[in-house]
N, C-alpha and C positions, 0 to 999 in steps of 0.2 A: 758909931755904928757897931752894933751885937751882929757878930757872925762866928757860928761852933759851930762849923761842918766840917771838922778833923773824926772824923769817925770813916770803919770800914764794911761795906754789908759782906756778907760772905764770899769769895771766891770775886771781888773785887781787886783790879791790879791798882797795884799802887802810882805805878808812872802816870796812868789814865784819871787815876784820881787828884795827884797833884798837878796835872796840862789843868784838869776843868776847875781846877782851884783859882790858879791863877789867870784863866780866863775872864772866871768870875769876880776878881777882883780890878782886873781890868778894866770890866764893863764898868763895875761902881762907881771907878773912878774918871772916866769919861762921862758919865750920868753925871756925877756930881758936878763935875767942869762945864756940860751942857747944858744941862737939864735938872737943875736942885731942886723944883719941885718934884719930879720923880721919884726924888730918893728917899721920903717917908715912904712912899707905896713900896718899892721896891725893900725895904728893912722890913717891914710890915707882912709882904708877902714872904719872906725868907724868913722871918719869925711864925708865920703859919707853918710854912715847909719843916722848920726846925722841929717842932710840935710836932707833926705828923710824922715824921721820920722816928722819933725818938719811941714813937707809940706804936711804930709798927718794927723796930729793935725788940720792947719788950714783947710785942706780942709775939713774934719770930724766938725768942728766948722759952717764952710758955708752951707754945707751941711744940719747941723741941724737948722739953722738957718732959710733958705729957705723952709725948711719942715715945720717949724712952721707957715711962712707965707703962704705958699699954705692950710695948714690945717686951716687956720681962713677963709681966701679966698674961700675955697671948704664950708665952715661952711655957710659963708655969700650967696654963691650960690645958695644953697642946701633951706635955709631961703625966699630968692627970687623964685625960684622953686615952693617950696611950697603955696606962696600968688599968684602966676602967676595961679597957678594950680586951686585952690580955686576962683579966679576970673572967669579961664575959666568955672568951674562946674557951677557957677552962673549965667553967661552968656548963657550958654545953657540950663536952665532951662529956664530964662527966654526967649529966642528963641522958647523954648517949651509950651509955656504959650500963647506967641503970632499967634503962629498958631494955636493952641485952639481958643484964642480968637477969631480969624479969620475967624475961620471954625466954632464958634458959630455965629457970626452974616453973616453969609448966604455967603460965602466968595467960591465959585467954587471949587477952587484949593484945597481945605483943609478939601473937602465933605470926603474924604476918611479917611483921619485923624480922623476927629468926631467921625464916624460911627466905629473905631476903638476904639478908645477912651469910648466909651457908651458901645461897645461890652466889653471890659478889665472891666471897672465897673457891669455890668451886671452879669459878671462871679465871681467878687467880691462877689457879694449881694449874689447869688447863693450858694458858698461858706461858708459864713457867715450864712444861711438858711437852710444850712447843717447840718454845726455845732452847730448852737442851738437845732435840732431835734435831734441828736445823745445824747447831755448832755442831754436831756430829761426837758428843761425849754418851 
C-alpha cells in the first residue's frame, strides 16, 4: 500500500495531523482484516487525493509567488504615482504663476485673473487687520 501524506498545508497543527494519520491507518487496517476487497478502492482513492493535494501545494506555491510579485509591482506603481502626482502639482503652480505673470504685465486675457488675485490678497490683509485689533497689539 502507497501512502505519502507526511506533508503540512499552511497553519496546519501538527498534533491534529498526526491523530488523523493514525486514524487513517487504522481504518486501513481493519478494511484490510474485514473487508480486502475494499482495499484497492480505498488505495486507489487516496492515490487520487495524493494527486490532487500535491496539485493544489503547487498551485498555493504559484499563487504566493505571483502575489509577491504583483505586490512589489503595485509598490513600484504606487511610487511612480506618487512622483507623477507631485510633478503634476508643480506643473500647475507654475501654470499658475504664469498667468499671473501675464496678467501683470498687461496681458488682456488674464485682467480678470489679476483683479481676482489682488481681490484674494486684499481680503487677506483685511483679515490679518482684524486680527491684530482683536489681540489688542
Amino acid at each position: 500500500m502507497h501512502l505519502c501524506l507526511l506533508f503540512l498545508l499552511p497553519n496546519q497543527n501538527i498534533e491534529r495531523f498526526i491523530f488523523v494519520s493514525i486514524n487513517i491507518l487504522l481504518f486501513l487496517l481493519i478494511v484490510r482484516i474485514y473487508k480486502p476487497e475494499m482495499l484497492q478502492d480505498l488505495e486507489n482513492n487516496f492515490s487520487e487525493l495524493e494527486k490532487k493535494i500535491l496539485l493544489l501545494q503547487k498551485n498555493y506555491k504559484n499563487l504566493t509567488e505571483k502575489f509577491s510579485e504583483l505586490s512589489i509591482e503595485h509598490e513600484e506603481l504606487k511610487k511612480k504615482y506618487d512622483e507623477e502626482r507631485k510633478k503634476s502639482q508643480v506643473l500647475a503652480e507654475e501654470q499658475k504663476n504664469i498667468k499671473l505673470y501675464s496678467a501683470i504685465s498687461g496681458n488682456p486675457e488674464h485682467n480678470r485673473l489679476m483683479k481676482n488675485h489682488i481681490n484674494r490678497l486684499v481680503k487677506e490683509i483685511d483679515f490679518c487687520i482684524a486680527q491684530l485689533q482683536n489681540s489688542g497689539l
